[in-house]
N, C-alpha and C positions, 0 to 999 in steps of 0.2 A: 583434566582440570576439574576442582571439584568447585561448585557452586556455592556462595557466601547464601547464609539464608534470607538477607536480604535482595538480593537478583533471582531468588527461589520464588519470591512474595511477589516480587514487580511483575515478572514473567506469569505467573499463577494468575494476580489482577486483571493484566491485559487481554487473556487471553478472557479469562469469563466475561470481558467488558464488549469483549469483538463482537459482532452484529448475529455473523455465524456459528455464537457457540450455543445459543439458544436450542433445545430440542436436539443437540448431539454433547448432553452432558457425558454421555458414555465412553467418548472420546479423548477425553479429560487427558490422558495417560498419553494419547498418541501425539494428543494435539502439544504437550508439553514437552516430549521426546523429541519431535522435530523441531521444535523452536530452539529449545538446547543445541541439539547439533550444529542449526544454522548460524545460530547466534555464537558460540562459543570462541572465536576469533573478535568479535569486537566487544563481549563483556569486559576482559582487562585492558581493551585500548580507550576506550571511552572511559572520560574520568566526570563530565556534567552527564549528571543524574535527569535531566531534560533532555538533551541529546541523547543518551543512551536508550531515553523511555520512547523517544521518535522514529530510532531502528529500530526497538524490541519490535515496539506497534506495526509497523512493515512484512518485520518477518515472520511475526505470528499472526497475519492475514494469509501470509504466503504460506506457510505448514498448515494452515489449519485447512485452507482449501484444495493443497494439495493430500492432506489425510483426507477430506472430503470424496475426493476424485479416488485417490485409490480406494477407500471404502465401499464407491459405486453410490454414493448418496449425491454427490454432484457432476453434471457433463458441464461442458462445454457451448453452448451457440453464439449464433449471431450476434445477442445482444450481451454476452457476458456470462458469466457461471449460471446454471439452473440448477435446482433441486431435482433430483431422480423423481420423486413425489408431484412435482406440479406439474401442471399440466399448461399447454402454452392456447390462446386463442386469442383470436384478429379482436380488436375491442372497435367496436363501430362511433363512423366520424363525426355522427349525427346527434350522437347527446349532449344535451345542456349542462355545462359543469358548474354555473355560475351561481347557483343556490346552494352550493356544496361547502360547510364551513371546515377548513382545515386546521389542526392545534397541534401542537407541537410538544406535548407534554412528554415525548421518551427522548427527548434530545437530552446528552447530557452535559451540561454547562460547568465547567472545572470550579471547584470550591472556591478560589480564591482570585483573586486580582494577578497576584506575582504570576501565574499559571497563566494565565491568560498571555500578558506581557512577554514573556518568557515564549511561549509558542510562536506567538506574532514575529517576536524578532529573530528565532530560530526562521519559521519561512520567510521571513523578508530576507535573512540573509542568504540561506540558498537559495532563493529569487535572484536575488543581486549577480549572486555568483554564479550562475548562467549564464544570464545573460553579460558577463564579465568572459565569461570561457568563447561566447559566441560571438560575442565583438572581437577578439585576440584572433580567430579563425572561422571569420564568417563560411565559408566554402564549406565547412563541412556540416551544415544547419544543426547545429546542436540544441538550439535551442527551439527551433520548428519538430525535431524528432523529438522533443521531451513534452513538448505543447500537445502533439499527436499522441503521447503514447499514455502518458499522468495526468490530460486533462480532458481529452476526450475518449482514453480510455482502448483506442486502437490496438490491435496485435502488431507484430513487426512483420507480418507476410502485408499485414494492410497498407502500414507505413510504407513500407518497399516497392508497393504497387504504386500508390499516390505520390512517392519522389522522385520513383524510379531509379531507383539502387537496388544493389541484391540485400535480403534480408540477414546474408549473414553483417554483411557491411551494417545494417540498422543495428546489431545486436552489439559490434565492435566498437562504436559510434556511441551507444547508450554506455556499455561498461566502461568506455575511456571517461564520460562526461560524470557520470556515477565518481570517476576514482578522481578525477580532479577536484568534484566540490568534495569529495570524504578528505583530501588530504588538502583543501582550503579550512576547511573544521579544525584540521588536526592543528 
């Protein structure tokens, strides 16, 4: 399937927008190649140009950081991806943080209103739709595994400790709830 140069541009944006492409400009090439492939099945299903840019944004998190890892510039820990580069240490309980002013000046705020709108009601509706999927079949917590996993960030070995299910079960669980809110969209 060949790429319209438009999905060429979106793809290209998102990725230089992502947090991680900072200081692995050189990756440019890898980080786009995998996004392509991942992506390449819902660039002709998606027809909203806002839905489409909500999965690109997902899956070009997930290529970048798995080019990341296999490059050897990112691991794995406890708290979530690290840089090969930093270095990790215990920050002590005892300092005052209350004189410390915070700004917010690299957040990036969407140019316009509709954009804004537009996202809002995009997450509210797969909010809705969730928790719609885990009323229909409470027993299988669909909506406590997506709470665990998209808001607090857990692995599925965690999840699976803390339900106590097996983790392949957590991962059959997320992709069944995944393909019901993708074909609530559709």
């Amino acid at each position: 399937m060949e790429l319209a140069q438009d999905k060429i541009d979106l793809i290209s944006r998102i990725i230089k927008n992502d947090r991680k492409y900072p200081n692995n400009e050189d990756l440019f090439d890898d980080f786009f190649n995998e996004t392509c492939k991942r992506s390449v099945a819902i660039l002709g299903a998606i027809e909203s140009e806002a839905t489409l840019e909500t999965y690109l944004k997902r899956i070009v998190t997930t290529s970048i950081i798995n080019v990341l890892k296999d490059s050897g510039r990112l691991r794995r820990t406890k708290s979530g991806y690290m840089s090969t580069k930093e270095v990790t240490f215990e920050t002590p309980t005892d300092i005052d943080y209350s004189g410390i002013d915070i700004t917010y000046s690299n957040i990036k705020v969407p140019e316009n209103p509709e954009q804004v709108v537009i996202q809002k009601e995009i997450l509210q509706f797969v909010a809705d739709t969730i928790k719609k999927i885990d009323e229909e079949d409470p027993d299988k917590n669909y909506l406590h595994i997506y709470t665990l996993r998209y808001d607090k960030g857990m692995t599925q070995k965690e999840i699976s400790e803390e339900i106590g299910i097996s983790q392949s079960e957590i991962s059959k669980r997320l992709y069944k709830l995944m393909e019901k809110v993708r074909n609530a969209i559709e």
